[in-house]
N, C-alpha and C positions, 0 to 999 in steps of 0.2 A: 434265363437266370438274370434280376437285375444289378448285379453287383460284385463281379466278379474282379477279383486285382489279381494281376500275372508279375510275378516278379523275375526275370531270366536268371538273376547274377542275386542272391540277396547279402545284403550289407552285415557285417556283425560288426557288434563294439565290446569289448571288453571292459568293466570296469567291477572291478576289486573283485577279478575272479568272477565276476558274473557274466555270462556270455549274454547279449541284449541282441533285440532285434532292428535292426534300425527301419527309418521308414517305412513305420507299420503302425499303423491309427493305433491309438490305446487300447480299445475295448481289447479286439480282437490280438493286439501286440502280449495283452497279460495274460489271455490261453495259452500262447505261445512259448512265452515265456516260462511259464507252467510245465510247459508236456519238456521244454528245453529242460529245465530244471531238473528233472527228474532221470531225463538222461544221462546227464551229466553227472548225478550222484550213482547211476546204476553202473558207469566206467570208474567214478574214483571210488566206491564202496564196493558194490554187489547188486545186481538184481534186486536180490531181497529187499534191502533195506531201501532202494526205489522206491519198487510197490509198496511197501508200506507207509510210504510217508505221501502217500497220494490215494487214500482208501479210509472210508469208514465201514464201521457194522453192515453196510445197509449195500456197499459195489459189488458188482459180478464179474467173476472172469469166465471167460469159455475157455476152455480144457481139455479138451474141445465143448464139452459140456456146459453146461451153466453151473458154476460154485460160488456160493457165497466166499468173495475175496480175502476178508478179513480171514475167518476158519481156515483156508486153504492154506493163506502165508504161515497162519502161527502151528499149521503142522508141520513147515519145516519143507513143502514141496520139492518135489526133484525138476528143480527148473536154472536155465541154464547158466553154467559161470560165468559166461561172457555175455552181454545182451548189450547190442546199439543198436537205437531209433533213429530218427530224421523225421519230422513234420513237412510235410510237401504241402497240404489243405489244412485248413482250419476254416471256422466259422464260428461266430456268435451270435443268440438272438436277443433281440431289440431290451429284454428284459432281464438278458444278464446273469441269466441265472442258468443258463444252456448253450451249450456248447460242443464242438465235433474238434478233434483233430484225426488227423490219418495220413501214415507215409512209409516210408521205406525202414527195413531193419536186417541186422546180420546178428547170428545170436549161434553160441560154441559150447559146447564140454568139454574139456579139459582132456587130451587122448583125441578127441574126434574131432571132423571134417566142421568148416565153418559153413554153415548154413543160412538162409535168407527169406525174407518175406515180405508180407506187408500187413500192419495193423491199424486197426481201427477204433480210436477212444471218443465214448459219451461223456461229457464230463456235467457236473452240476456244480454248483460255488453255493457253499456255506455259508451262514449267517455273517462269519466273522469273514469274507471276501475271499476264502481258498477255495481253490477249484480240486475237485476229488473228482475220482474214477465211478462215474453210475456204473459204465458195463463198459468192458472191454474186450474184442477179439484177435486175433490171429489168424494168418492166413500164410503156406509155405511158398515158395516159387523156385525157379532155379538162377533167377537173381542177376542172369545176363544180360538184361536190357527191362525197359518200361520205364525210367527212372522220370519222374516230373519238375516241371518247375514248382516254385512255392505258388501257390492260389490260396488267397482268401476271401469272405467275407466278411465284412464289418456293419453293422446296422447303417442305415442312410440316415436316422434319424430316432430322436428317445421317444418318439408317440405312439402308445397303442393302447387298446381299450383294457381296463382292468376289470378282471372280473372277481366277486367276495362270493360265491355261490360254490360249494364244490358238487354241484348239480351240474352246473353250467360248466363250470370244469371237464367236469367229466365227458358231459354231453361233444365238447370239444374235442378230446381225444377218439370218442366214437365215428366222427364225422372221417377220422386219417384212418382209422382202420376198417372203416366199412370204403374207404375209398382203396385200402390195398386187399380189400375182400372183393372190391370189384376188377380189380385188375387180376388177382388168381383166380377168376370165374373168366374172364377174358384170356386170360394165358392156356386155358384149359382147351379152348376152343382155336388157339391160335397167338402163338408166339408172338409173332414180326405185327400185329394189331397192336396187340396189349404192350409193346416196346417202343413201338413209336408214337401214344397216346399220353405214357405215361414218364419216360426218360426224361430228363430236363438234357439240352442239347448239350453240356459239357460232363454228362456223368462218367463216375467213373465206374471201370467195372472190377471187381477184385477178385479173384477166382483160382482155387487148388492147384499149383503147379504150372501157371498160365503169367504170363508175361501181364503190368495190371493194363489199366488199358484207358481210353481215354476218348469221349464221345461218343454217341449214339449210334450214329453211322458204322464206326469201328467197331462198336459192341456186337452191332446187329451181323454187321458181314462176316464177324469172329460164328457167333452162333450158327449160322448158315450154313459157313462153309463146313464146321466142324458137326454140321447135323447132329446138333444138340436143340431137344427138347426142355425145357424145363414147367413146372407144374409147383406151385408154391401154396401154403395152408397156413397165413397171418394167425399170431398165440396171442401178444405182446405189443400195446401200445404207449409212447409217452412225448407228451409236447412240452412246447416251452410254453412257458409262462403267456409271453406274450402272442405266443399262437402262429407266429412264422416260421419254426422248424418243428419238426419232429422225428422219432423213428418207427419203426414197427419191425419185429421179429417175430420168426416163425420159423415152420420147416419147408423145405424145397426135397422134389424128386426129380435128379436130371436123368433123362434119357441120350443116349448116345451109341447111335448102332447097334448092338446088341447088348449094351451093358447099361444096370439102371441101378443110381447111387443116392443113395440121402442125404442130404446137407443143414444144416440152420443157415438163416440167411439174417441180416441185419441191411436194413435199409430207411437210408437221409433225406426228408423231405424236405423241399422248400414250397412256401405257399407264396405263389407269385399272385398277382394281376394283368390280365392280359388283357391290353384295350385290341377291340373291334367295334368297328362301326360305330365309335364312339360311347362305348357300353362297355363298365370295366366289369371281366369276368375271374373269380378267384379261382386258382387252379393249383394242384396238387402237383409236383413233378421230383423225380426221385433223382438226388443228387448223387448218393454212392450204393450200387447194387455190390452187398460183399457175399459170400456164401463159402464156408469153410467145413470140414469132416466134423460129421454131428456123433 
């Protein structure tokens, strides 16, 4: 991963009721500020009125399901009274028009037990420079430990090739899903290959009732010990603009001892360069493995 910022302690600033993030490059600091925002109206308002001020026509929440977002809110969903986030990761690409946040959350009914997890937001920015919700998931935990520091991504740099074809568009997003078509054709034959070919060495993992998890090494020895299988079938592709992130969704079937469970998975690319022997190679590697009840 070229570009990783580790924050231990991060900075806030208050100014006119706005919570800011300090020392945190622009691009990546207005995601942030973004996914903040919207927290911070989901404690002084409601849930509701959150998500909706961070969605158009066109976003999906999983519900676990896939629902168009918009229709879901204006039916008035039974989702919960209390909901708090935290951004741990963020990321933006070179073109700005694409974007990851994901982190910790504690989310209540009124009458019942406070509950916890972690989620995962794609986000896109609009014409007029707001960032809205393309897809968003959830995932539960039991919320005792895993907690991260802040990590982001910020572009190194505003150059990348534009492309006016949606041929070549397209053709672009073919190349990340036929790369997580080869990696479910690889997993199929063998796990601990297809994880360590494909993991970017600080991913993260996010997983039903499982503490989230952090590195490749960790992921792998997690999967191992707990003789868990998994077997994945890519639907769903979309890149940035500028062609250094993307995601792909699909479904997953984990095996584990005698019990075998269906999942949706959503998974963060990053397309590095990897020099060898002085020959730079472009390589595909998966920044957050999330999989939550389909």
């Amino acid at each position: 991963m070229n570009f990783w910022n580790r924050l231990s302690v991060v900075a806030f600033m208050s100014v006119a009721g706005t919570t800011l993030y300090a020392q945190i490059p622009e691009k990546v600091g207005s995601l942030l500020q973004a996914d903040k925002d919207a927290a911070a109206l989901a404690k002084a308002s409601t849930p509701h009125q959150a998500f909706l001020s961070i969605i158009d026509k066109e976003s999906k929440f999983y519900v676990p399901s896939a629902v168009n977002a918009y229709n879901y809110l204006n039916n008035r969903p039974n989702i919960p009274d209390v909901l708090n986030w935290q951004p741990t990761f963020a990321l933006i690409a070179k073109s700005q028009e694409f974007g990851v946040t994901s982190g910790s959350m504690d989310f209540q009914k009124v009458g019942a037990r406070l509950r916890h997890g972690e989620y995962l937001t794609v986000w896109k920015r609009n014409k007029k420079g707001k960032w809205l919700v393309d897809i968003r998931a959830e995932v539960e935990n039991n919320g005792k430990d895993g907690e991260f520091d802040l990590e982001y991504i910020e572009p190194t740099d505003s150059w990348y090739l534009k492309h006016r074809s949606k041929v070549r568009l397209n053709q672009r997003e073919d190349i990340v899903l036929e790369t997580d078509k080869l990696m479910s054709t690889v997993l199929k034959a063998d796990n601990p290959t297809a994880y360590k070919e494909f993991l970017s060495e600080d991913v993260r993992f996010l997983f039903p009732w499982t503490s989230p998890m952090e590195g490749k090494a960790t992921m792998m020895a997690y999967l191992k010990k707990q003789r868990m299988t998994i077997e994945t079938v890519p639907e769903e592709v979309k890149r940035s603009y500028s062609g250094d992130f993307a995601y792909t969704k699909g479904t997953a079937t984990v095996r584990q001892k005698d019990k075998v469970v269906k999942y949706n998975y959503i998974r963060i690319w990053q397309l590095s360069e990897l020099a060898k022997d002085d020959v730079k190679k472009a390589n595909w590697n998966i920044l957050i493995e999330m999989m939550f009840e389909k």
